[in-house]
Every structure is written in structure tokens, then in C-alpha cells.
PDB file of N, CA, C and O in Angstrom:
ATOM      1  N   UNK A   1     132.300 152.905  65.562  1.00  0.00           N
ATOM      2  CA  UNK A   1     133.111 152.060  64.705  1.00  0.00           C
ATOM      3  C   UNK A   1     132.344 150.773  64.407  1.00  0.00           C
ATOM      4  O   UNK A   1     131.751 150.305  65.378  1.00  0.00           O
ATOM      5  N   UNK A   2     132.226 150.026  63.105  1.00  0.00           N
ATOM      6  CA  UNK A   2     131.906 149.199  62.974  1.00  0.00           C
ATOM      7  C   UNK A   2     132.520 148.167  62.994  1.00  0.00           C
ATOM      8  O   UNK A   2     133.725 148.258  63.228  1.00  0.00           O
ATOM      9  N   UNK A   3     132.107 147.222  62.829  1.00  0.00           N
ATOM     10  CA  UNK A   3     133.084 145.592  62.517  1.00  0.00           C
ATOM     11  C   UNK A   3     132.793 144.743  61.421  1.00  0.00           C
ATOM     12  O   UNK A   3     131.850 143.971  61.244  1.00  0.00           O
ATOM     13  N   UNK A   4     133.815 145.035  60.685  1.00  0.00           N
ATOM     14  CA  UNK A   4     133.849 144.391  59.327  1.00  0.00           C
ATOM     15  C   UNK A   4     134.838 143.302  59.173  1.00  0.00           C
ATOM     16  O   UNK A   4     135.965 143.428  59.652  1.00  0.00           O
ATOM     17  N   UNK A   5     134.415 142.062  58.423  1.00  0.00           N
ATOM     18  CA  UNK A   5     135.512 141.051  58.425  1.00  0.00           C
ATOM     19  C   UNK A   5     136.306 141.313  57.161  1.00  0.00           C
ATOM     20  O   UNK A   5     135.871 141.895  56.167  1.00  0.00           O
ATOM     21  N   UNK A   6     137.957 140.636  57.375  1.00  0.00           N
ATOM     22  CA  UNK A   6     138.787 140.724  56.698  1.00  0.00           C
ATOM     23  C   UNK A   6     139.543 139.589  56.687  1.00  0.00           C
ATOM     24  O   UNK A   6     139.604 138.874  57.687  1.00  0.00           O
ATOM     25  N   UNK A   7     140.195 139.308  55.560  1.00  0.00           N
ATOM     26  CA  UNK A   7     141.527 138.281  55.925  1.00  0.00           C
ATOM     27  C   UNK A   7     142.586 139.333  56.103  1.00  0.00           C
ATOM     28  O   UNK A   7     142.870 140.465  55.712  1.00  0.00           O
ATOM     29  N   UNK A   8     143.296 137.786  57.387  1.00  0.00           N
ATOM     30  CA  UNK A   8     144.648 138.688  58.167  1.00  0.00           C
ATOM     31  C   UNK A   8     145.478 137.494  58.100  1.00  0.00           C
ATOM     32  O   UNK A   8     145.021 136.400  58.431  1.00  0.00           O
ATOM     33  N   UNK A   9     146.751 137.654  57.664  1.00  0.00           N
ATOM     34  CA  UNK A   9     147.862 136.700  57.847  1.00  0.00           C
ATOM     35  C   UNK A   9     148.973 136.551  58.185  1.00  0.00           C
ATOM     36  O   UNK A   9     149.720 135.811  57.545  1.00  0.00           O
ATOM     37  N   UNK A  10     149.514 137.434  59.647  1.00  0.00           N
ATOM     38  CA  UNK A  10     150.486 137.876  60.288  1.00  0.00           C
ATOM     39  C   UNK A  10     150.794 136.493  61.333  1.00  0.00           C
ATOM     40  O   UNK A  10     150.008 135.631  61.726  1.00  0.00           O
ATOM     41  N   UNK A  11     151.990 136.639  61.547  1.00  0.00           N
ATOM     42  CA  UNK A  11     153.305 135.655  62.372  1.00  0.00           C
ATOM     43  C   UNK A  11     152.023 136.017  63.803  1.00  0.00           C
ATOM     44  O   UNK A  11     151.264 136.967  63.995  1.00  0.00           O
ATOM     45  N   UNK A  12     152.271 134.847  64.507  1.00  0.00           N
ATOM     46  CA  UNK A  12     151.077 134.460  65.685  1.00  0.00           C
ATOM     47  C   UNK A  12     151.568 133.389  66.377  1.00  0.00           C
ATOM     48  O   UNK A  12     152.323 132.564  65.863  1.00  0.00           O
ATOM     49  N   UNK A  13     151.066 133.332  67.879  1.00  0.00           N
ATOM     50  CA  UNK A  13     151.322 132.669  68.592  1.00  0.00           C
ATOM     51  C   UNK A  13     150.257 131.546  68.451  1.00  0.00           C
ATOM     52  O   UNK A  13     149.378 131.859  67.647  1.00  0.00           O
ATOM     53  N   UNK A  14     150.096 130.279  69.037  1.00  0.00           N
ATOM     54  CA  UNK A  14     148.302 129.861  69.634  1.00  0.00           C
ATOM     55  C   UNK A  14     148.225 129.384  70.650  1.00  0.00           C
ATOM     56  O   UNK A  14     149.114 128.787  71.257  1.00  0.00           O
ATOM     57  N   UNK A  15     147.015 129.610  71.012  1.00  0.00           N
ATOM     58  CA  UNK A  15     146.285 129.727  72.608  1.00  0.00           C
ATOM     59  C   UNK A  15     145.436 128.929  72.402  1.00  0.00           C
ATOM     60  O   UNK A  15     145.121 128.578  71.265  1.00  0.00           O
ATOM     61  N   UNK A  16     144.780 128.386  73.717  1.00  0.00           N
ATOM     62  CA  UNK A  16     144.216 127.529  73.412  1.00  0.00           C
ATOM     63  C   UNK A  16     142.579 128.523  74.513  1.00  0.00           C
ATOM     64  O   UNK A  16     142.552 129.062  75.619  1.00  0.00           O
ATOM     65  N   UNK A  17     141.609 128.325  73.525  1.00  0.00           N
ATOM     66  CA  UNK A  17     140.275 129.049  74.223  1.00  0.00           C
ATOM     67  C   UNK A  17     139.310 128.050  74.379  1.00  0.00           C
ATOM     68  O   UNK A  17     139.217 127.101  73.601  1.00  0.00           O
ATOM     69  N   UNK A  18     138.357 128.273  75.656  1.00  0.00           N
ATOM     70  CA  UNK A  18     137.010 127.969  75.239  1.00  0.00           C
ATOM     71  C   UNK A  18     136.299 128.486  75.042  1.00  0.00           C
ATOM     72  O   UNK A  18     136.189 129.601  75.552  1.00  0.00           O
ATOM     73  N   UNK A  19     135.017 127.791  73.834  1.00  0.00           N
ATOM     74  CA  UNK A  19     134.292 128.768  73.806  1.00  0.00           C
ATOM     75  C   UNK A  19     132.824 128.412  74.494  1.00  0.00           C
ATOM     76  O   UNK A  19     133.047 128.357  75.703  1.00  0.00           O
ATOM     77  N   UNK A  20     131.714 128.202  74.298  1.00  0.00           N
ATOM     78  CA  UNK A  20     130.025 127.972  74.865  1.00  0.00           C
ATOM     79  C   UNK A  20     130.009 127.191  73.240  1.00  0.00           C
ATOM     80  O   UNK A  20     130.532 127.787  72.298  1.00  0.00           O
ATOM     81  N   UNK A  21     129.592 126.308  73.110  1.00  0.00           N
ATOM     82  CA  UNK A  21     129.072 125.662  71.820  1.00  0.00           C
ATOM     83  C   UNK A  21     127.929 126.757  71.205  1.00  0.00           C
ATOM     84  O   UNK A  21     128.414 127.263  70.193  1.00  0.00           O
ATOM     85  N   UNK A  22     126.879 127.170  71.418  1.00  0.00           N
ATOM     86  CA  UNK A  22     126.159 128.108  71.341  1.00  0.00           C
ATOM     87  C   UNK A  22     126.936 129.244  70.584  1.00  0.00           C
ATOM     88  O   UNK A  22     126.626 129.415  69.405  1.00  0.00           O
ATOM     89  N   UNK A  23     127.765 129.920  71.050  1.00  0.00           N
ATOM     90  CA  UNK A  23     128.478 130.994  70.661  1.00  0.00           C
ATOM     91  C   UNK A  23     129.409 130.623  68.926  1.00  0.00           C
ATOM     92  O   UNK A  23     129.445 131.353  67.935  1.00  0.00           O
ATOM     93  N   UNK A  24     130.192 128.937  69.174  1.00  0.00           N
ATOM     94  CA  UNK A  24     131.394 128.766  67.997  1.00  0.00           C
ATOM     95  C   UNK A  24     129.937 128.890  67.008  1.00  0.00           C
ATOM     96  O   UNK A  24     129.805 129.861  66.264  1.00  0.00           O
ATOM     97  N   UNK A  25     128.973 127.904  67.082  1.00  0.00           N
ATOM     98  CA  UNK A  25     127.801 128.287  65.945  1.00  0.00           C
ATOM     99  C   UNK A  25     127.334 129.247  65.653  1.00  0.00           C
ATOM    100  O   UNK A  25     126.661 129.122  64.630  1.00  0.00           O
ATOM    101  N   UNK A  26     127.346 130.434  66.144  1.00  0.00           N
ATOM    102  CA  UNK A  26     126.913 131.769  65.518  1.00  0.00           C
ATOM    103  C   UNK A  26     128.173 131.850  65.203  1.00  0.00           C
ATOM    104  O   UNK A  26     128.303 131.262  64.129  1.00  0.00           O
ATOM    105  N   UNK A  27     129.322 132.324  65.616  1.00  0.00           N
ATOM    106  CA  UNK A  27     130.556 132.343  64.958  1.00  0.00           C
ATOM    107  C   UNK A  27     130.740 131.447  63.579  1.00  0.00           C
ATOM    108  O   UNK A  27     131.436 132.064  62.772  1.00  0.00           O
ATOM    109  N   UNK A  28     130.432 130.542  63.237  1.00  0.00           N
ATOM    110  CA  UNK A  28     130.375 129.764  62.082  1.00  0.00           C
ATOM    111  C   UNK A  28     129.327 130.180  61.194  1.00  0.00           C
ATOM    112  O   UNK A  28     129.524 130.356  59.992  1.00  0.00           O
ATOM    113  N   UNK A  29     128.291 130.331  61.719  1.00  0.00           N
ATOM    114  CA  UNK A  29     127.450 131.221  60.911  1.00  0.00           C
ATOM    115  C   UNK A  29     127.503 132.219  60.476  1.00  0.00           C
ATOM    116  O   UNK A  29     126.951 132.334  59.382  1.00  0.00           O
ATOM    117  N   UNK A  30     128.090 133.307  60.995  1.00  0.00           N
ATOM    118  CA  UNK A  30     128.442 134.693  60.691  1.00  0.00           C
ATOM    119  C   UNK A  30     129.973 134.304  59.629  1.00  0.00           C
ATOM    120  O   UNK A  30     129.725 135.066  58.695  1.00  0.00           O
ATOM    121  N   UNK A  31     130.868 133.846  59.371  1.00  0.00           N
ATOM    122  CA  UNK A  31     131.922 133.648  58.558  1.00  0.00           C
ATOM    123  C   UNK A  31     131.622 132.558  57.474  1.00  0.00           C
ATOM    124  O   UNK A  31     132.562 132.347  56.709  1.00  0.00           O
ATOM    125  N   UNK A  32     130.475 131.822  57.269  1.00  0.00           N
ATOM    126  CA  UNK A  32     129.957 131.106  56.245  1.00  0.00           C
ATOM    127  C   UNK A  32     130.161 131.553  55.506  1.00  0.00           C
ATOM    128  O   UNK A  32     130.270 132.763  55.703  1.00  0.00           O
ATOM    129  N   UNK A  33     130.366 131.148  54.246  1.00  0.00           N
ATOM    130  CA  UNK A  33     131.108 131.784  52.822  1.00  0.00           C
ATOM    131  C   UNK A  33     131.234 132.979  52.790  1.00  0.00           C
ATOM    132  O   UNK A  33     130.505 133.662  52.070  1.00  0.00           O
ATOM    133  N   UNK A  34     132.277 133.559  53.635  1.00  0.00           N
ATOM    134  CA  UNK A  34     132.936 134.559  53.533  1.00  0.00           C
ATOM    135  C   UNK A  34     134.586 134.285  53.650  1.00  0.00           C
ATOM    136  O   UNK A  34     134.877 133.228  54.210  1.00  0.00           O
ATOM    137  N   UNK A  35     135.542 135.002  53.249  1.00  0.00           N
ATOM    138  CA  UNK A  35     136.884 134.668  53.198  1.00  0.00           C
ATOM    139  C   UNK A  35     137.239 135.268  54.427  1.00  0.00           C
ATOM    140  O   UNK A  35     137.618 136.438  54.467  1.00  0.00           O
ATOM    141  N   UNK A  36     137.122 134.373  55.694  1.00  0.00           N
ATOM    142  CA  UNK A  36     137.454 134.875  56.912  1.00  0.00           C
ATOM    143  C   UNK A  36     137.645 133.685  57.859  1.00  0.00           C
ATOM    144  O   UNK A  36     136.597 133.202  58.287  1.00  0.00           O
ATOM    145  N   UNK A  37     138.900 133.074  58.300  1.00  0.00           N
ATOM    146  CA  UNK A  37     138.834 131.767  59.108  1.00  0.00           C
ATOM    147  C   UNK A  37     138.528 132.255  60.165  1.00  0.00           C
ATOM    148  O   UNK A  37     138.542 133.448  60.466  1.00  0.00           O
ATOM    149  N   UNK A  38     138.143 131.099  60.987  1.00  0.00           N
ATOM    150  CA  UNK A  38     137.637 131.123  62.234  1.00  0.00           C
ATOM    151  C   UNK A  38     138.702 132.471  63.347  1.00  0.00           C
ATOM    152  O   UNK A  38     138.279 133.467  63.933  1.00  0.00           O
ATOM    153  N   UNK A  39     139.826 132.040  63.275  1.00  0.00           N
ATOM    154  CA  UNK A  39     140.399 132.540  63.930  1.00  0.00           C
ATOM    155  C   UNK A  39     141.192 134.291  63.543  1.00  0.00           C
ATOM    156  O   UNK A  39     141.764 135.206  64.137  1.00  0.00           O
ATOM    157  N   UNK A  40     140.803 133.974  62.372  1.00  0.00           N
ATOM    158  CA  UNK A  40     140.561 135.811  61.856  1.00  0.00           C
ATOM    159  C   UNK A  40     139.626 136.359  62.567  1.00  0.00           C
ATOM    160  O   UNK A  40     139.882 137.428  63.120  1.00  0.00           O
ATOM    161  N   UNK A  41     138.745 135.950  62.671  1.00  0.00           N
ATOM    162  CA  UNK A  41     137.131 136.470  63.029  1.00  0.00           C
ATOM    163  C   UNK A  41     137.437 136.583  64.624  1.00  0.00           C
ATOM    164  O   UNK A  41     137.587 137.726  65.056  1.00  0.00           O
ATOM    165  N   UNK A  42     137.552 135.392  65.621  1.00  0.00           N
ATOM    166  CA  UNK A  42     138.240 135.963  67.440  1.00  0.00           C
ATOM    167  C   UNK A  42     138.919 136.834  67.256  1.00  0.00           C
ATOM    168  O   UNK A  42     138.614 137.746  68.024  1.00  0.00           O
ATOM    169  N   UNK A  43     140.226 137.242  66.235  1.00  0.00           N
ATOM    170  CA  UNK A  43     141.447 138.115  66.654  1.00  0.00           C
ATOM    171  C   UNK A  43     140.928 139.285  66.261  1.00  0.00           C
ATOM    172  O   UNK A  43     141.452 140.315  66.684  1.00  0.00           O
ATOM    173  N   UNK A  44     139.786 139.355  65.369  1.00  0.00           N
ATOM    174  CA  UNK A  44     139.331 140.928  64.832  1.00  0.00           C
ATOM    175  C   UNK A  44     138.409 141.261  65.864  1.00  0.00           C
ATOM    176  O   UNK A  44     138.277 142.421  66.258  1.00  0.00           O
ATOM    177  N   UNK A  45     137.454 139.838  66.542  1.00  0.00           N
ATOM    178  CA  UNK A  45     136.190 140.258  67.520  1.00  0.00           C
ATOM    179  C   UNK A  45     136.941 141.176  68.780  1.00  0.00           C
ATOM    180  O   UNK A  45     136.451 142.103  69.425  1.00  0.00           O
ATOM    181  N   UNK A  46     138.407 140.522  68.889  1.00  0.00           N
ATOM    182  CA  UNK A  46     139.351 140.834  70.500  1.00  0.00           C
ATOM    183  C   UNK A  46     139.371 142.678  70.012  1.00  0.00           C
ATOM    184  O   UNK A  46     138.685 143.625  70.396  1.00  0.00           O
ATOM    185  N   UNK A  47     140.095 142.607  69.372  1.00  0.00           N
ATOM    186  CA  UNK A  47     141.022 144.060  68.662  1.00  0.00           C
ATOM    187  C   UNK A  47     139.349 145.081  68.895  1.00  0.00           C
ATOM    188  O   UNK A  47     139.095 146.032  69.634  1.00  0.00           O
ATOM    189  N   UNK A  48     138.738 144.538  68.169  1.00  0.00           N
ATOM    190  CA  UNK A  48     137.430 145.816  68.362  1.00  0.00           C
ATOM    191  C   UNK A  48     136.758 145.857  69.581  1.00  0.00           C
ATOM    192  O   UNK A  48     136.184 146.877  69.963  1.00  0.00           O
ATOM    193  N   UNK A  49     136.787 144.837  70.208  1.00  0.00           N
ATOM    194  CA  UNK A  49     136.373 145.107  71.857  1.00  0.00           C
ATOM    195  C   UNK A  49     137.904 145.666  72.509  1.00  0.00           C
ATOM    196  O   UNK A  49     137.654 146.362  73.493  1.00  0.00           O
ATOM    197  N   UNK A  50     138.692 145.616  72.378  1.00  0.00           N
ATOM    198  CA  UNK A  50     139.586 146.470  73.124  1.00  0.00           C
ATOM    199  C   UNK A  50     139.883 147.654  72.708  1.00  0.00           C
ATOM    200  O   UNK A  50     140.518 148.450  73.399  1.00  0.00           O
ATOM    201  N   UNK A  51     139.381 147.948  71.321  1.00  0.00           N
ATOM    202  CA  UNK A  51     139.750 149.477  70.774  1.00  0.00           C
ATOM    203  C   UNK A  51     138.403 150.105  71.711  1.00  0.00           C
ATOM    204  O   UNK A  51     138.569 151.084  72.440  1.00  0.00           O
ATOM    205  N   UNK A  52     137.096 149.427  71.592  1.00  0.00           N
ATOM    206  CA  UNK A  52     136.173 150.125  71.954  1.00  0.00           C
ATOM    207  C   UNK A  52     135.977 150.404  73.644  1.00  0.00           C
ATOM    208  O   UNK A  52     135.385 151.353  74.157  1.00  0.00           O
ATOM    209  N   UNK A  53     136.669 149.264  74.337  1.00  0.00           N
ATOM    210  CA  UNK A  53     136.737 149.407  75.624  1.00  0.00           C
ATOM    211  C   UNK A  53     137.675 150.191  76.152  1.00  0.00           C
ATOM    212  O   UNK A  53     137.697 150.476  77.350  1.00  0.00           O
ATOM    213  N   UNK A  54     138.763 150.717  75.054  1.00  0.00           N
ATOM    214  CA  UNK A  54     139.718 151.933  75.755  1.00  0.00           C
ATOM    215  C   UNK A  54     138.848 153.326  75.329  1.00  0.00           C
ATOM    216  O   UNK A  54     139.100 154.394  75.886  1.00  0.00           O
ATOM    217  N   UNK A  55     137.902 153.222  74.388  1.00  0.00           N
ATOM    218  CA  UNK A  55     137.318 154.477  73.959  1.00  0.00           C
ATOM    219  C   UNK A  55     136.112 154.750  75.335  1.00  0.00           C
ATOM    220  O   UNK A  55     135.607 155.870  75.413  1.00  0.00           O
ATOM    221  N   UNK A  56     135.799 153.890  76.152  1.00  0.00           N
ATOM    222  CA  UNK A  56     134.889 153.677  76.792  1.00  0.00           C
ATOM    223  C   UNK A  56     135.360 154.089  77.823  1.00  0.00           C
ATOM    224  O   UNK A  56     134.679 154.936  78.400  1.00  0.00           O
ATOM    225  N   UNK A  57     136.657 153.684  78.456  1.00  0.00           N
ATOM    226  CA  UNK A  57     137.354 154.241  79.428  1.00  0.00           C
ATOM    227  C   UNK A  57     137.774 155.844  79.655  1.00  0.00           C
ATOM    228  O   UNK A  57     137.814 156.589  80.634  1.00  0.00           O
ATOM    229  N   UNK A  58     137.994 155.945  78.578  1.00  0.00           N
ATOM    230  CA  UNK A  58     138.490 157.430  78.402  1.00  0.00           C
ATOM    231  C   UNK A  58     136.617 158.583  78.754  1.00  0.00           C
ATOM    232  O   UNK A  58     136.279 159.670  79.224  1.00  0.00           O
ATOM    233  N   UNK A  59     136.150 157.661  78.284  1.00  0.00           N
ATOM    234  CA  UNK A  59     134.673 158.250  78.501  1.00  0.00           C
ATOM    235  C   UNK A  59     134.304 158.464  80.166  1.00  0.00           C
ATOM    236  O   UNK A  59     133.897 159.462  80.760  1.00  0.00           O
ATOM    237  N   UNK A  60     134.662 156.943  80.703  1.00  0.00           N
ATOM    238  CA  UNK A  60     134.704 157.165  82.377  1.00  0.00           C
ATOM    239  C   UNK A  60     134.853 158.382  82.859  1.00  0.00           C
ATOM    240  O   UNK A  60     134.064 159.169  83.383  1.00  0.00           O
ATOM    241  N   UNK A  61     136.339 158.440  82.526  1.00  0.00           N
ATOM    242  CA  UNK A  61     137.430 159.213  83.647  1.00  0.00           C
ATOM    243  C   UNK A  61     137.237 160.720  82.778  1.00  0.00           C
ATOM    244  O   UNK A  61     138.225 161.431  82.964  1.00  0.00           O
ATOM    245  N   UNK A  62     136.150 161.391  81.839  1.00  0.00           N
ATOM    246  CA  UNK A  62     136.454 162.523  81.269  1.00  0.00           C
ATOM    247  C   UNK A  62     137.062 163.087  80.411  1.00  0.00           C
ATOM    248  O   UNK A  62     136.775 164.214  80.009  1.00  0.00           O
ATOM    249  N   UNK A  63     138.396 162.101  79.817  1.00  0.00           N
ATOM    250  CA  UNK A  63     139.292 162.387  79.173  1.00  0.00           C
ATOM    251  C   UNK A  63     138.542 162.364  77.632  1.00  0.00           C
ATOM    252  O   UNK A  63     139.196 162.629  76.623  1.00  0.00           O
TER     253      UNK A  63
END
């Protein structure tokens, strides 16, 4: 599966994260004129590491 950015504009809670300064700048770099806020871009990075880490699991255990 790949990871492609999108705009998303669904009802949301907020949290408060840290991040490594190092990291928000590639993150800012990678969404530079593209139609994708910051926080589109964490909630899509979360969703594809957890789709891929249940695909990963299932790999573990055989299933």
C-alpha cells in the first residue's frame, strides 16, 4: 500500500503531540504546496502505520 496525501475534514478531537524539530521540518517539507494541513498529513501518517501494522501482525501469527 502506498501513501498518498489527501484533504480530510471530519468532526475531531485535539491532542496535544510532540514532535523532534527535525521530523515537523520534513513534515513541512513533504506538504509544501500541496493541499494537505499539517494535521491531515499525522492523521493519514497514524491510519497507514496502523493499517500496515495490523497487516504485519497477521503475518506474525500465520493468519
Amino acid at each position: 500500500m502506498t501513501f498518498k496525501l489527501k484533504s480530510d475534514k471530519r468532526a475531531s478531537e485535539n491532542k496535544t503531540v510532540r514532535f523532534p524539530l527535525p521530523l515537523l521540518e520534513e513534515i513541512e517539507e513533504a506538504i509544501e504546496g500541496k493541499d494537505v494541513t499539517f494535521s491531515a498529513f499525522v492523521i493519514q501518517a497514524c491510519q497507514y502505520a496502523l493499517e500496515n501494522l495490523e497487516e504485519n501482525q497477521y503475518q506474525m501469527f500465520g493468519n
